[in-house]
C-alpha positions as CSV (number, residue, x, y, z in Angstrom):
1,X,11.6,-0.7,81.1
2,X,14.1,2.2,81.0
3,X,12.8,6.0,80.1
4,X,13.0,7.4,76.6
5,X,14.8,10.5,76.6
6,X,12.5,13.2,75.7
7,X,14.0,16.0,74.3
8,X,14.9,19.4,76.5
9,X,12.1,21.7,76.1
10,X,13.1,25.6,75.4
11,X,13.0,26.4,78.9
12,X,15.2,23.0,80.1
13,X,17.2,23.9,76.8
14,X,17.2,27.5,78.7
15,X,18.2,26.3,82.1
16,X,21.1,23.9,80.6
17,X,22.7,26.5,79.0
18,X,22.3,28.9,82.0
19,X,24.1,26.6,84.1
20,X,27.0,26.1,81.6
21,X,27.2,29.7,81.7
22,X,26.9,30.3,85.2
23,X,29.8,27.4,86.0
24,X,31.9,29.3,83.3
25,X,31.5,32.6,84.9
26,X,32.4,31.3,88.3
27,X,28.6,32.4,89.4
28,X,25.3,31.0,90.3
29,X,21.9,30.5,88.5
30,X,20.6,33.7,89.0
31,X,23.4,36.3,87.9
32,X,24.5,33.8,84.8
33,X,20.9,34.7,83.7
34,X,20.7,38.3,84.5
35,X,24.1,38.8,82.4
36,X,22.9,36.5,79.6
37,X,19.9,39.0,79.1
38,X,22.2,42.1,79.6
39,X,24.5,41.0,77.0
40,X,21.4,40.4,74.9
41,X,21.1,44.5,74.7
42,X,22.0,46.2,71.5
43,X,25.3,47.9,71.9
44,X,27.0,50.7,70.2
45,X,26.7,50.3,66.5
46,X,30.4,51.7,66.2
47,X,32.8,48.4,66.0
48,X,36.4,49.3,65.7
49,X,37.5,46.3,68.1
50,X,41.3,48.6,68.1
51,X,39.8,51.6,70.3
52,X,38.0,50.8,73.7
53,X,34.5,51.5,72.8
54,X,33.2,48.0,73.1
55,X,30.8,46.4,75.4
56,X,30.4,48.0,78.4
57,X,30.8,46.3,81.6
58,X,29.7,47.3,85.1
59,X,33.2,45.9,86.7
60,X,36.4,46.1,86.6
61,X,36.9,43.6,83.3
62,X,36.6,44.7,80.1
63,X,35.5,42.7,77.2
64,X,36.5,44.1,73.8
65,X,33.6,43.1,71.1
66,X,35.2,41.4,68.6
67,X,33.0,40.2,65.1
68,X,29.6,41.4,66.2
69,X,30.0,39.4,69.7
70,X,30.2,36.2,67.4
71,X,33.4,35.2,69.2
72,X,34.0,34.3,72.6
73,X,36.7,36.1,74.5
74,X,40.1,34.4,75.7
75,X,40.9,34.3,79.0
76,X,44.2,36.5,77.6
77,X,41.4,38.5,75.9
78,X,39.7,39.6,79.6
79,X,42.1,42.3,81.5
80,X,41.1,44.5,84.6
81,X,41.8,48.2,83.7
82,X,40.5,51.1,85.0
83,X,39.4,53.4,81.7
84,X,39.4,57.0,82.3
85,X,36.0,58.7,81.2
86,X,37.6,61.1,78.8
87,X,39.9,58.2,77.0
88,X,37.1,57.9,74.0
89,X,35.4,60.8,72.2
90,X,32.2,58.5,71.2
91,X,29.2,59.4,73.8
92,X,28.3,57.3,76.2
93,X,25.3,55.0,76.5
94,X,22.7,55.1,78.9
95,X,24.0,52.0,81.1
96,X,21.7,51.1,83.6
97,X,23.4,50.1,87.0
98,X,22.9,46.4,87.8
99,X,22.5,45.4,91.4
100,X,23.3,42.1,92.3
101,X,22.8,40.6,96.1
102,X,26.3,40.1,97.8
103,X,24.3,36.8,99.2
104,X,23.2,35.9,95.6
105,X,27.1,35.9,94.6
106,X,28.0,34.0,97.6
107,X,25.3,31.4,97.6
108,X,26.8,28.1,96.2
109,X,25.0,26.6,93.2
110,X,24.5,23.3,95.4
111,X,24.5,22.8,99.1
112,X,28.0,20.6,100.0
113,X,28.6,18.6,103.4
114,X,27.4,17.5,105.9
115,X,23.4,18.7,106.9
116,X,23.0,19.2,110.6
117,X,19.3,18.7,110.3
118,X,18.1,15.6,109.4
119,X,15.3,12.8,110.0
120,X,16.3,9.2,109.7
121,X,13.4,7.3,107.2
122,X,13.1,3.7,108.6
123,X,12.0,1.2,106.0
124,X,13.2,2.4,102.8
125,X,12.7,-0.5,100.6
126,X,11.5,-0.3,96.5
127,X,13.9,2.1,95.8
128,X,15.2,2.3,92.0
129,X,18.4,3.4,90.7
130,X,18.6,5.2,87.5
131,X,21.2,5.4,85.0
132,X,22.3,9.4,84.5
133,X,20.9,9.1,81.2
134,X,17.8,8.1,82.6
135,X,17.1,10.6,84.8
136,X,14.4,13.9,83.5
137,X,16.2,17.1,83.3
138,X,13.3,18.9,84.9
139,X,14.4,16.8,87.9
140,X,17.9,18.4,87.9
141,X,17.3,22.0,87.1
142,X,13.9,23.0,88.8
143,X,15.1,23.9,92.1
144,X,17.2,26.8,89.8
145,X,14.1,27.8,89.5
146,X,12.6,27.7,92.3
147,X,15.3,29.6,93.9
148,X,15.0,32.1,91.4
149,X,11.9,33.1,92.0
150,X,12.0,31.9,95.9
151,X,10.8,34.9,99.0
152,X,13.9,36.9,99.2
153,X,13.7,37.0,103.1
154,X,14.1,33.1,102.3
155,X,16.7,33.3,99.6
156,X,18.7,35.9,102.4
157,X,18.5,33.6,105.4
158,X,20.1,30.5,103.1
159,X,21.9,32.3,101.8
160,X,23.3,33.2,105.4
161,X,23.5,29.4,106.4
162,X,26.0,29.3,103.8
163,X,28.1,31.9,105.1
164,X,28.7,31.7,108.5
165,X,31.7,31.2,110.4
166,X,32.7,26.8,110.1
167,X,35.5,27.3,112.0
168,X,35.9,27.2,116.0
169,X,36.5,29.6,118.5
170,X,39.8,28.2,119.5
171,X,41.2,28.6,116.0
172,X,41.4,32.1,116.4
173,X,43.7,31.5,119.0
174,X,46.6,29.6,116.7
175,X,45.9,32.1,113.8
176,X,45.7,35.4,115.5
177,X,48.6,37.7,115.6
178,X,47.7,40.4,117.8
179,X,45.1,40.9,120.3
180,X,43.2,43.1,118.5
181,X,43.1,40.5,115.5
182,X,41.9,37.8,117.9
183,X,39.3,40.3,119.3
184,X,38.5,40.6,115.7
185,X,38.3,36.9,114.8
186,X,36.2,36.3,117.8
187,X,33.7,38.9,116.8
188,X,31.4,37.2,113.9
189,X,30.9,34.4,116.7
190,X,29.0,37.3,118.5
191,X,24.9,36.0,118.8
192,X,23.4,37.8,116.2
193,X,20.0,40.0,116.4
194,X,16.8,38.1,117.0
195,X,18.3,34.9,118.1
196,X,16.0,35.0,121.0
197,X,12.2,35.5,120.1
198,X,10.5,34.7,123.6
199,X,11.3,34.0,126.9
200,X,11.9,30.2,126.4
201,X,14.7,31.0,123.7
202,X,16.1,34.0,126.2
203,X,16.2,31.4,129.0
204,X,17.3,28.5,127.6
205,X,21.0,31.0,127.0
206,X,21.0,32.0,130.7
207,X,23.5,30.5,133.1
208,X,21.4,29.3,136.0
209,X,22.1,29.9,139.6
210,X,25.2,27.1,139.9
211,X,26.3,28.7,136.5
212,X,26.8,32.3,137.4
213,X,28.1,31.7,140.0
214,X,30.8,29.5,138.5
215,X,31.1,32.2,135.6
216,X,31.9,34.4,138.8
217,X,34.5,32.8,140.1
218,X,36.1,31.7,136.9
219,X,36.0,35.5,135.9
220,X,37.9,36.2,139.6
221,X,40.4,33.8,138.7
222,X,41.4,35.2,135.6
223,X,42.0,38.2,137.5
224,X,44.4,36.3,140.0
225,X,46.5,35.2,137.4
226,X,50.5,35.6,137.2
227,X,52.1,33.3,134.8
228,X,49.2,30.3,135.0
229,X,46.8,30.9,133.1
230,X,46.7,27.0,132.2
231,X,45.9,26.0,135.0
232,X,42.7,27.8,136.1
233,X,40.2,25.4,137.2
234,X,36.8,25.6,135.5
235,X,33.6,24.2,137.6
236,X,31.9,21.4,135.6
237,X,29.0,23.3,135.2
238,X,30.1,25.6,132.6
239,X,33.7,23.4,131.6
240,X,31.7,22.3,128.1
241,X,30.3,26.2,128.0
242,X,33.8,28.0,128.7
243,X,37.5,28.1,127.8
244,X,40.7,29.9,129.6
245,X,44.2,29.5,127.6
246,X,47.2,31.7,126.8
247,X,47.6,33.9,124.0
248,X,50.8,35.6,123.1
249,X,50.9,38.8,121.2
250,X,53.4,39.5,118.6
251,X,55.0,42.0,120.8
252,X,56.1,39.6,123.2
253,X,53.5,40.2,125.5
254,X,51.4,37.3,126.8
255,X,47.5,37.5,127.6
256,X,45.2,34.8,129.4
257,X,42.1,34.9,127.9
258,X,38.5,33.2,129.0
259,X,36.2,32.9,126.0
260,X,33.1,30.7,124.8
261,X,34.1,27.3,123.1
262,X,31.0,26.4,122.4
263,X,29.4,27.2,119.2
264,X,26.0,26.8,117.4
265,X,25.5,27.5,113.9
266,X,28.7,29.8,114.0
267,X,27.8,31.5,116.5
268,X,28.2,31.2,120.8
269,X,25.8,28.8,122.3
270,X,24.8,31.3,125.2
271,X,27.1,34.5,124.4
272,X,28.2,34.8,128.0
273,X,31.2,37.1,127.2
274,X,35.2,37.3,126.5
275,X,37.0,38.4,128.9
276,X,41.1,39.2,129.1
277,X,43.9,40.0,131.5
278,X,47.4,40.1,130.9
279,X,48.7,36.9,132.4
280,X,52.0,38.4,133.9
281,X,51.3,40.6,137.0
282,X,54.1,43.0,135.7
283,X,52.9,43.7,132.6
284,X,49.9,45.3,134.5
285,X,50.9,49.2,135.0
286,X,47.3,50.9,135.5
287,X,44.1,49.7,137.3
288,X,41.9,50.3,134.0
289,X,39.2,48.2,133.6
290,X,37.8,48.5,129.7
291,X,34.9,47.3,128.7
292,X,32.3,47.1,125.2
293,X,28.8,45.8,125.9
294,X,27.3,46.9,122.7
295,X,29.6,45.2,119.6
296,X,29.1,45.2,116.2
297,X,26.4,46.7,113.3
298,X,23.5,46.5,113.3
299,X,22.0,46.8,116.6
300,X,25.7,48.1,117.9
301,X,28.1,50.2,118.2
302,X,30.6,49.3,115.5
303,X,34.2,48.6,116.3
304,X,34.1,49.3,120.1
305,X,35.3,45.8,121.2
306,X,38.4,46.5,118.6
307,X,38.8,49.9,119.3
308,X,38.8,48.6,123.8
309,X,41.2,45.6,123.3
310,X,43.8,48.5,121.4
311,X,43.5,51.1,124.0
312,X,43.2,48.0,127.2
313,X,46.8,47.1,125.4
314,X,48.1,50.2,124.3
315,X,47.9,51.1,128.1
316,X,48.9,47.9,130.1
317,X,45.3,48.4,131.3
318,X,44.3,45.4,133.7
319,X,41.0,44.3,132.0
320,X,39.1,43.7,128.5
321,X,35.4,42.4,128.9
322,X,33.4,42.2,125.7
323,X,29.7,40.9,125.7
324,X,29.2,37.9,123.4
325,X,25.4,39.1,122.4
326,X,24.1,42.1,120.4
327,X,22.2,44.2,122.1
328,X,19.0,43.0,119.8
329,X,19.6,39.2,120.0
330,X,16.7,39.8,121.7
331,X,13.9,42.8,121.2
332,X,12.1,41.7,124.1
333,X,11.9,44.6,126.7
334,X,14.3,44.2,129.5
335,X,12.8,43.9,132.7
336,X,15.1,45.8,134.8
337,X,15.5,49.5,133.2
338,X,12.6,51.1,131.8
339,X,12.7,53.8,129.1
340,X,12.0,57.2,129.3
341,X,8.2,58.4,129.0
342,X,7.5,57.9,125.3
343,X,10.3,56.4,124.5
344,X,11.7,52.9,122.7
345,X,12.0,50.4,125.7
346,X,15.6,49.0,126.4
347,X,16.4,45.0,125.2
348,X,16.2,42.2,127.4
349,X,20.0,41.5,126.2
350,X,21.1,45.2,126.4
351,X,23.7,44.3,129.2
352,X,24.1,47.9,130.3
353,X,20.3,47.7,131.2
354,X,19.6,44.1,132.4
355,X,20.9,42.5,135.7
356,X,20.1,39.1,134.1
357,X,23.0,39.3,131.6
358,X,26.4,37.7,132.3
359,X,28.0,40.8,131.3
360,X,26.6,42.6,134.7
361,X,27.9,39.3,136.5
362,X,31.2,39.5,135.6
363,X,31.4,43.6,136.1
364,X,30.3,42.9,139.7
365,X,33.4,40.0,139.6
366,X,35.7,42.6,138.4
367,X,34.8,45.4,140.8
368,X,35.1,43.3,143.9
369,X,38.3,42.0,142.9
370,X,39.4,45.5,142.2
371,X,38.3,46.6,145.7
372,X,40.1,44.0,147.4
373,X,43.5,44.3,145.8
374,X,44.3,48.2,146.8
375,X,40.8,49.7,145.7
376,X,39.7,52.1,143.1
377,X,41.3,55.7,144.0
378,X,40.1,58.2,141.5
379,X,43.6,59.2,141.1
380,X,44.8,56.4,139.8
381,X,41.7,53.9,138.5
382,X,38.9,53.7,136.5
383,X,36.8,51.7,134.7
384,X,35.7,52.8,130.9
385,X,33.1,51.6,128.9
386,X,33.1,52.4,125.5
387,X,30.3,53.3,123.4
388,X,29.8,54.3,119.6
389,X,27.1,57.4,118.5
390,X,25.5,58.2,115.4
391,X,26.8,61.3,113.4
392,X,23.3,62.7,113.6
393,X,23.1,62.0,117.7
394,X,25.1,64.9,119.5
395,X,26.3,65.6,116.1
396,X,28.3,68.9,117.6
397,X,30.4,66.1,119.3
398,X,33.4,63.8,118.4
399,X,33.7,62.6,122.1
400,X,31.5,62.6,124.9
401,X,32.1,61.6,128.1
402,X,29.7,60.7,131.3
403,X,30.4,59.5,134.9
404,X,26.8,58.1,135.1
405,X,25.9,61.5,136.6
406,X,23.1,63.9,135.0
407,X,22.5,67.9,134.9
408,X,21.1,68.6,138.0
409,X,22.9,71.0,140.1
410,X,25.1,68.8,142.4
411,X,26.1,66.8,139.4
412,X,27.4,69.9,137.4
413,X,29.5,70.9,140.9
414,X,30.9,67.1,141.1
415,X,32.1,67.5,137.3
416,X,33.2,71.3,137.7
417,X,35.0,71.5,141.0
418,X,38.6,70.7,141.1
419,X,38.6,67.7,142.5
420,X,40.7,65.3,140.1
421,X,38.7,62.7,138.6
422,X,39.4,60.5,135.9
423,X,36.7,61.3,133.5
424,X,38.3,64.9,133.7
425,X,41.6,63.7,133.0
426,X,40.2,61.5,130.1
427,X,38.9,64.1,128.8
428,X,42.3,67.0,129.8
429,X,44.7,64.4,127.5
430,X,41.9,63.7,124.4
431,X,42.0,67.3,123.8
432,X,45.8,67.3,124.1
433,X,45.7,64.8,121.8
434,X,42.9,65.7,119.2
435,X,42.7,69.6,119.8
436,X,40.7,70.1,116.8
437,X,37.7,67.6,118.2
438,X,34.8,68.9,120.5
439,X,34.7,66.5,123.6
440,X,32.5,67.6,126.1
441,X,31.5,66.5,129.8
442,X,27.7,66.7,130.8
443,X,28.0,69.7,132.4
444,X,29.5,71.2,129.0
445,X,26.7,70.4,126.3
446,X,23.5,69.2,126.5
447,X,24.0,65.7,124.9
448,X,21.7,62.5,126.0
449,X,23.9,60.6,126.1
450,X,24.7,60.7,129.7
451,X,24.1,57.3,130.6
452,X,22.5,57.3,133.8
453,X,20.2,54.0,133.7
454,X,23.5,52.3,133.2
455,X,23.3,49.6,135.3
456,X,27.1,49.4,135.5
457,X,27.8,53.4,136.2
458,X,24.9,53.1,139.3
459,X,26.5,50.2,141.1
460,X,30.0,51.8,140.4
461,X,28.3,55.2,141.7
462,X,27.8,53.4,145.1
463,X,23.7,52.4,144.2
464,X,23.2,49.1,145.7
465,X,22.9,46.1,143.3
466,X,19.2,45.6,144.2
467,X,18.6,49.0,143.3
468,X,20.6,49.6,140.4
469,X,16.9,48.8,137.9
470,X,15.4,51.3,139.2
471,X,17.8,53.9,141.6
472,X,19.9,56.6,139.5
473,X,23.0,57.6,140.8
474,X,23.5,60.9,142.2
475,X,26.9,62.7,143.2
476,X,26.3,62.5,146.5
477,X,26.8,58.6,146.8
């Protein structure tokens, strides 16, 4: 015995007509009905459908009303102009703004492909077809519903499913122009904030022993490079983890670049790092080593991994490292530096305060190769990490710049005297170039920013790797 079909109750009646409208309007469930009942408001009660004093519309297309809203617009009815305030005399309404989700917009109206979670059911058996005229309507459109009125931290994080990245990491490779685009395109594979919630989860992304090490000497070889950058070897133990291939920019200059080919709900599997040299010895004119361990908002500092790979190229630097992790994919406190008394404890994956993060690793790669091929003379190296602020942080400040060192009174003489240094010729040419801007050393403003648990800085400032947790660096070493 087939169903009867009932007739659609108001609210299925509702809901039908809701999804018409929303597949009409090129949107989803929930803003079709939030403009349905927004269009239901009384407008103006002048009609002269010749002057633009029609329905209102919070976007760039206007909608002309036309017999008391009785007829429904042509698509050569709907234009986007841009109507200057003053173009009307009639006052104007009291429109209320409406504020729709971004991830409401983007969310599809029905999940497509392939689902990457799944349990298999064994013994299926009993199972009756309907006809489509068979099937309840409440069966079709209650999950409209149900999203509708769904948790919006819910809503938000299936909403993000849907949007993350579907492509690889190696596409950004054939597609990218310049190295700051593939920088760019690499960045949203970047682990997000909170992808690690324990120790299990932080662990499980951690290259053991034989791994770091291999990351080591993969990184060293990179560094080797002059023209074969196809054929560095990668150990087994991170060859399913880890990439190396050429990239050419569109200014003729070629790069060899190590990076993570191995992805996980669009984003790295372990966020180990990317990591660039130019691949032709000559095309290497200063030993610069640039650096961004902290990319992206939130939990960041913006652009900085765009803003190194422009100045690393823009300066035929030797070296780009950029971490593959937020500093808050996990908000677990780092065991290594400690915070100040009173003060927010540093993340497990903030790599400029953790040991444990491949980021350190491969800094300790880069500045053994570097002393073993000519050293680092402060006259003509240096290695520069860059960091964003917030307006409000050292506000008085455009640029500030830190050896690692503090205030005390040895520090002040190491940044005053007239030795040259690089961090005083950095600063010397930024304010040749930017004269209007305040950039300050330590020893000329009192900013915070001086970065002296910086695991990095201490071991470059001669502290001892064991040490570098819990030993600041002082001018002396």
């Amino acid at each position: 015995m087939t169903r009867s079909k009932a007739t659609l109750s108001p609210r299925d009646a509702f809901t039908k007509t809701m999804r018409a409208r929303a597949q009409f309007e090129c949107t989803n469930f929930r803003v079709a009905m939030l403009n349905a009942t927004k269009a239901e408001k009384t407008t103006t009660s002048r009609r002269n459908p010749g002057r633009m004093d029609g329905m209102t519309w919070n976007s760039d297309a206007f909608i002309c009303e036309v017999d008391d809203g009785d007829t429904t617009p042509e698509f050569t009815e709907i234009w986007e102009v841009y109507v200057p305030s003053d173009f009307d005399d009639t006052p104007s309404r009291n429109v209320q703004p409406l504020t729709i989700s971004l991830l409401d917009i983007a969310r599809p109206a029905k999940a497509k492909g392939v689902a990457k979670d799944f349990e298999v059911v064994q013994g299926v058996k009993r199972v009756i077809a309907l006809e489509e005229s068979e099937i309840d309507p409440t069966e079709q459109w209650e999950d409209d519903w149900e999203d509708l009125y769904d948790d919006d931290v819910q809503f938000a994080l299936l909403a993000a499913q849907y949007l993350v990245p579907s492509r690889s990491t190696s596409t950004c490779l054939s597609t990218s122009t310049t190295l700051e685009h593939l920088v760019d395109c690499f960045h949203p594979f970047t682990v997000p904030e909170r992808k690690y919630p324990d120790y299990p989860s932080y662990d499980a992304a951690q290259p053991n022993a034989t791994q770091r090490q291999a990351w080591s000497d993969v990184i060293t070889a990179v560094l080797n490079v002059d023209g074969n950058c196809s054929s560095i070897f990668i150990p087994p133990s991170i060859n399913t983890i880890i990439s190396v291939a050429p990239f050419t920019d569109s200014s003729g200059t070629a790069f060899c670049v190590l990076y993570e080919s191995s992805v996980e709900s669009g984003h790295y599997a372990k966020g180990w790092g990317l990591f660039v040299v130019p691949e032709l010895r000559a095309d290497v004119s200063r030993s610069i080593h640039f650096s961004a361990p902290h990319p992206g908002w939130p939990g960041g500092d913006g652009d900085t991994p765009q803003q190194a790979a422009s100045l690393f190229k823009a300066t035929g630097a030797k070296s780009l490292l950029i971490t593959g992790r937020k500093r808050t994919a996990s908000i677990l406190p780092s065991d290594c530096v400690t915070s100040s008394q009173g003060g927010q404890h540093y993340y497990m994956t903030d790599p400029t305060h953790s040991i444990r993060e491949p980021f350190f690793d491969a800094n300790l790669a880069i500045i053994g190769w570097q002393n073993e091929n000519g050293g680092c003379p402060a006259t003509s190296c240096a290695f520069i990490q860059m960091h964003g602020k917030a307006r409000t942080t050292c506000a008085s400040e455009q640029v500030f710049l830190s050896a690692g060192l503090g205030r005390g009174k040895a520090s002040v003489a190491w940044y005053t005297d007239d030795v040259d240094r690089p961090v005083k010729r950095l600063k010397t040419q930024l304010i040749r170039s930017f004269p209007h801007w305040n950039i300050s050393l330590p020893s000329d403003d009192s900013c915070l920013l001086t970065a002296t648990k910086n695991v990095v800085g201490r071991y470059l400032n001669n502290v001892d790797p064991s040490h570098v947790c819990d030993q600041g660096a002082t001018a002396q070493g």
